[in-house]
N, C-alpha and C positions, 0 to 999 in steps of 0.2 A: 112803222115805215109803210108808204103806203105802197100799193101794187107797182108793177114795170108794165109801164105801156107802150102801145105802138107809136105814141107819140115821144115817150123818155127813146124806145128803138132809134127814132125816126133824128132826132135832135144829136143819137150819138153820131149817126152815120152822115149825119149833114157836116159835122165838126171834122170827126177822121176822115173821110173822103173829100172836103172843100168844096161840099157844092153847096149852099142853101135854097139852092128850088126843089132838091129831093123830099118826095111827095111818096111814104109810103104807104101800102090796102095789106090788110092781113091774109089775103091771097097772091098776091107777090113775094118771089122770092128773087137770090139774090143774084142770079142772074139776071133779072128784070132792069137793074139798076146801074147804071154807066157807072166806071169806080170802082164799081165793088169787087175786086179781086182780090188772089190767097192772101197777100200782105194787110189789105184791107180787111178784110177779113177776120186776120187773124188781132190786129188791133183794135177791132170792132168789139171783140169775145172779152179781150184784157178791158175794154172800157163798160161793157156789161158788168161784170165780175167788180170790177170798183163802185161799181156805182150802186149795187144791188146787195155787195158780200154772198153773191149766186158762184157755185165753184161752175165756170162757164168755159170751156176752150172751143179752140176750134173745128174739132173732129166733133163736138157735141150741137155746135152750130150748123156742121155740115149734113147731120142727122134730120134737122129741122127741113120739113120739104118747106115751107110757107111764111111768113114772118108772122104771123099770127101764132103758128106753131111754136115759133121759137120763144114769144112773149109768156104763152103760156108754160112752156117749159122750164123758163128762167123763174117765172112766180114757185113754179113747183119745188125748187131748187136755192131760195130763198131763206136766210136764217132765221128762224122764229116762228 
């Protein structure tokens, strides 16, 4: 399987939040981003988690200061 990019990030939050001009940097985080609140958030983590088999919630997201951060965390977290 190959890695979770900022771009797989970017595609989920475009979907769960309804915007499609959302444009993420791996120095952004998620207050940066109109949308992204705890509900969004927290089905942000559930759509990670499906799509990676990364055990992801959202106190582990809230960890991440940066979306860069969290990409890499999610790879770390990854089965196999």
């Amino acid at each position: 399987m190959p890695a979770f990019t900022l771009a797989d990030l970017q595609a989920i939050a475009r979907e769960v939040i309804g915007d499609r001009e959302i444009a993420l940097a791996p120095e952004m985080e998620a207050a940066d981003v109109p949308g992204w609140d705890s509900l969004n958030h927290t089905l942000i983590s559930v759509e990670i988690e499906a799509a990676t088999g990364a055990p992801v919630d959202a106190e582990m997201l809230a960890e991440c200061p940066t979306f860069g951060d969290l990409v890499a965390l999610v790879n770390l977290h990854r089965p196999g």
